[in-house]
N, C-alpha and C positions, 0 to 999 in steps of 0.2 A: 333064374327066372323060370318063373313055371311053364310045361309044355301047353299049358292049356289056358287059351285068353284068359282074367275074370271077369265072371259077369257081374255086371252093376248092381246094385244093392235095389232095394225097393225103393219109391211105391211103384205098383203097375209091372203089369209082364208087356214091358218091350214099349209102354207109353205111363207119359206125364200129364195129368188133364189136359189129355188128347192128344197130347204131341207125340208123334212117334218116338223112340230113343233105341238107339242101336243095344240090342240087346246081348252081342258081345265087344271086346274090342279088341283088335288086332296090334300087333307091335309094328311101331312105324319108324324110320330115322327119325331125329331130333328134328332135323332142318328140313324133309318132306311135313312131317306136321308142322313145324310151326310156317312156312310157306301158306300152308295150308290157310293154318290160323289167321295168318296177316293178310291173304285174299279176299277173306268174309269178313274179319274184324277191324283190320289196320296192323300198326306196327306194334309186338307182342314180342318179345322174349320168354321163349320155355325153357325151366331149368328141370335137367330131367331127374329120376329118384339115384337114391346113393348106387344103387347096385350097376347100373348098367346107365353110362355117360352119356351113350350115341342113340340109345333106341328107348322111347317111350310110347305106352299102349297107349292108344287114343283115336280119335277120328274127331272130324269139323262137318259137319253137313248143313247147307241151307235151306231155310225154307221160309215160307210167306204164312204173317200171321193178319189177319183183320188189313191185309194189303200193306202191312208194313214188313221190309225186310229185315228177316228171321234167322238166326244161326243157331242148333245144336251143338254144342261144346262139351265133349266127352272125350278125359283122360287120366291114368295114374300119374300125378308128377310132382314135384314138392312146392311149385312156383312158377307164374306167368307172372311176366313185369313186364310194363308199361313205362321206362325212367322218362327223367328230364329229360335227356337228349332223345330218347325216341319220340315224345311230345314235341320237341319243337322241330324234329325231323319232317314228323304229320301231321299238324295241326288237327285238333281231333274236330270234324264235325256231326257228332251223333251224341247223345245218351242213349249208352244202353242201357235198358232196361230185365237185368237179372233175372231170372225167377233160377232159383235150386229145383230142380230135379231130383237128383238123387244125388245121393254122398254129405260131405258138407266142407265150407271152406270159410276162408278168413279173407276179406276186402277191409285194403286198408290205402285211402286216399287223404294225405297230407295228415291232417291231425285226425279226422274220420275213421273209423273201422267198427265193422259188423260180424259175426259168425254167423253163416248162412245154413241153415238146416235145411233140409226140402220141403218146398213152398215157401221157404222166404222168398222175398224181393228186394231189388235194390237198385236203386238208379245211379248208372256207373257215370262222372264226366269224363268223356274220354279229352279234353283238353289239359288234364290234371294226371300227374303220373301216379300210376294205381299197380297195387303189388297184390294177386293173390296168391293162397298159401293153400293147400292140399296137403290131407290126410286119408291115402285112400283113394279108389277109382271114386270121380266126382262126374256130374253131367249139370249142364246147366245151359237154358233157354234165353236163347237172348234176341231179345226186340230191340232193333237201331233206329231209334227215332230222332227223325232232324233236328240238332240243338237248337237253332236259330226261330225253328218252330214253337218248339216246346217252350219257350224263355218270353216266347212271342203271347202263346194261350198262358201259361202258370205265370209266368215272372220267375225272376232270381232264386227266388228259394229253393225253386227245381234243381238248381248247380249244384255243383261244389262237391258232388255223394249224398245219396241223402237214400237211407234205409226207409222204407214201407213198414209200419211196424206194427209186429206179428195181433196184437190185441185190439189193429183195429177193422172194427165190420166191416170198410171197402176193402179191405186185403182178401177177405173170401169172397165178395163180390168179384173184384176181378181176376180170381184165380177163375170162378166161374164161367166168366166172358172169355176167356182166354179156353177155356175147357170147350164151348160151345162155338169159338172161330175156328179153331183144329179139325170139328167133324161137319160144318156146314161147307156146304159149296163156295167156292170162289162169288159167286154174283150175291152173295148175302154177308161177305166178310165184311168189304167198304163201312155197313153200318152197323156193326158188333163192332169194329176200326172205331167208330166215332163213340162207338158205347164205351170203349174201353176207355179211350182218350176222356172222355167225361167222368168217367168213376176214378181216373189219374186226378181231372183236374178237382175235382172235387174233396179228393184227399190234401190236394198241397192248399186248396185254400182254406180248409180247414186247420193246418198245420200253421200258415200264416195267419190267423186269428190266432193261434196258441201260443207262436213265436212271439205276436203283439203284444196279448199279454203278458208273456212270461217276462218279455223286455221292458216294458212299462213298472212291472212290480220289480224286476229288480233296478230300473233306474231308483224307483221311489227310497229303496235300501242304501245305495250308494249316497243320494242324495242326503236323505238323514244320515248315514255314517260319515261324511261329511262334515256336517253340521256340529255333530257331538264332539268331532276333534277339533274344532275350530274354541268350540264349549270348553271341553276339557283339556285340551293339551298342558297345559302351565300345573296339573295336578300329575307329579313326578310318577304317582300309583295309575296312571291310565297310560293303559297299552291294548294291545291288540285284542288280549283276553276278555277286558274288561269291555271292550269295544263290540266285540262280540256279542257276550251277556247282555247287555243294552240292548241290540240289536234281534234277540232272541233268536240266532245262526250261531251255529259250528264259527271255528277257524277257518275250517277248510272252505267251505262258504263264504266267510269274509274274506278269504286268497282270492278268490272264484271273483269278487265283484270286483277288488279291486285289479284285477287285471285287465281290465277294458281300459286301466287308467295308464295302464303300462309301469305298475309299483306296485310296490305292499304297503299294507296296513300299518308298518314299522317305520315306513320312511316317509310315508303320509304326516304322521304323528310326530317326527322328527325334524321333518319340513314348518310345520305349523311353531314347534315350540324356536325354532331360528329364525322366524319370519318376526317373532314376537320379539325376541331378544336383540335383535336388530334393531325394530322400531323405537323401543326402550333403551337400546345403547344411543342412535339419533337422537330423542328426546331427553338425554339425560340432562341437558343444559338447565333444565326446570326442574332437577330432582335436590334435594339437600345433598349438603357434601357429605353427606353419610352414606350416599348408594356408592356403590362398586360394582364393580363387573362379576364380581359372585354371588352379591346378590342378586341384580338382573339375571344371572342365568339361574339360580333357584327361582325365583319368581315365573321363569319362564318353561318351569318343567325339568331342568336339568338339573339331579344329585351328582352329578362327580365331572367335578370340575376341569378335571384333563381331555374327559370324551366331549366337554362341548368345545373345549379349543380346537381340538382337532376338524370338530364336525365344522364347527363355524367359517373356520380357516377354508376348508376344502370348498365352502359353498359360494362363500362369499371371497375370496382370494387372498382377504387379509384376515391377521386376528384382532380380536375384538378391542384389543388396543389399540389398534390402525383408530379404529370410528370413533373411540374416546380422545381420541388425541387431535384429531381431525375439531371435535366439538366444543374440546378444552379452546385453542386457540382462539376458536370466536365467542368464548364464554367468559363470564364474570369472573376471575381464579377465585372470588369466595364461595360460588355458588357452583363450582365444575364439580366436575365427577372424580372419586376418589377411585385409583386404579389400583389392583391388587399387585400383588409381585407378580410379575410374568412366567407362565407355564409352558414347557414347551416351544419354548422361541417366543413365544406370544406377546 
């Protein structure tokens, strides 16, 4: 380790629109800073850099922005974690609200993750366990604002992590407001506090008008993709691909909607053509003695006659001679259904 702290990288000598920032940083024990950390933030685990186990450069200092409480967070480390068990140790009641300072880092909450450059932002849920990742002395501004509040003015969408993102015009507006509550007096914070909390709420209702629609257009896609299998299932050449192309999306995009369904594309399509050959093995009693159970399953989409025994079998418990035989019994035996030799046990 070097004899000599490092000092933080830019912007600003020694401030971040306006926030002061410790301009070197000292080596501390592990467990003095992260005490430290868990004081002003909650329960945090710091994992310190490969070189030295026990001592990490860093410091925690609080402060008050726009009358909300404020923490400066500045250190070299590879990781601060937040797990399961320290979640349900502390029940988190705050969003933090991020801002990068200087350095840059990696937040990643449940399926959520961001790389925070200086001036991003990012609203942390401390209910949810959250892992940051460091490269490098990092510093970063953090506003704790009441969950139960926040959830109260935004709503829901506010949860969960949800990144500020960098290309849109309230993110320079309220790096602004945050610039101008750092150098105003304490008796003028309260209402740049309400300014800022407005340019917040302004961005997530914005975002929830985009969330609406972007959920509405993609229900309309599932719903027609849907549709088209129901359409085409029984034509053995439509699958996912061709599912796709219809739909004018990628695969990957077709993955994407049908996971809200909890499946794919494949077993959507698979589903459909069993549902069909079911109904038609049921109604065979009206078919001429010429149908068989090979043909119903070609007619139903399936070319190879051993993957629908199998598939059939596993969905439905029996194989598709169970239901012909079930139908035979209360059928005409001139007019029953003609069974194939059995495949697979079947």
């Amino acid at each position: 380790m070097s004899a000599d702290p490092p000092r933080l990288p830019e912007p600003g000598v020694g401030r971040a629109w306006g926030v002061p920032l410790p301009e070197t940083l000292s080596p501390k024990s592990v467990d003095l800073l992260q005490d430290d950390l868990r004081a002003v933030c909650g329960l945090f685990s710091i994992e310190p850099g490969p070189t030295r186990r026990d001592v990490v450069v860093g410091d925690v200092g609080p402060r008050s922005l726009g009358g909300v409480e404020t923490a400066v967070v500045s250190f070299e480390a590879t990781r601060v974690v937040r797990d399961a068990r320290l979640a349900r140790q502390q029940p988190g009641e705050h969003l933090f609200l991020l801002i990068q300072a200087a350095g840059a880092a990696r937040i990643t909450q449940g399926e959520r993750s961001a790389d925070l450059l200086p001036g991003d932002m990012y609203l942390v849920d401390s209910t949810l366990p959250s892992d940051f990742a460091y490269d490098g002395a990092s510093t970063q501004i953090s506003m704790h604002l009441p969950r139960r509040e926040m959830l109260g003015r935004f709503g829901a969408i506010c949860a969960g992590g949800q990144r500020i993102r960098r290309d849109d015009p309230l993110l320079e507006a309220m790096r602004a407001v945050v610039t101008k509550m750092a150098s105003e007096p304490e008796a003028a914070n309260s209402v740049l506090g309400e300014a800022f909390l407005g340019l917040l709420g302004a961005y997530f209702q914005c975002l929830s008008t985009q969330v609406s629609l972007r959920e509405r257009a993609e229900k309309a896609v599932l719903s027609r993709a849907l549709r088209l299998i129901d359409r085409h299932a029984p034509d053995p050449e439509f699958g996912p691909v061709a599912l796709a192309e219809r739909l004018n999306v990628s695969e990957r995009t077709l993955q994407r909607h049908f996971r809200t369904l909890g499946e794919t594309a494949s077993r959507r399509i698979l589903a459909a053509r069993l549902r069909t050959a079911h109904a038609r093995l049921v109604g065979a009693r009206a078919r001429p003695a010429s149908a068989s159970i090979a043909a119903i399953a070609m007619e139903s989409g399936f070319n190879d006659l051993s993957y629908f025994y199998r598939e059939f079998r596993t969905r439905y418990g029996v194989p598709p001679g169970a239901i012909s035989r079930a139908v035979s019994e209360d059928s005409n035996p001139i007019g029953g259904l003609v069974q194939d030799p059995p495949l697979l046990n079947g």
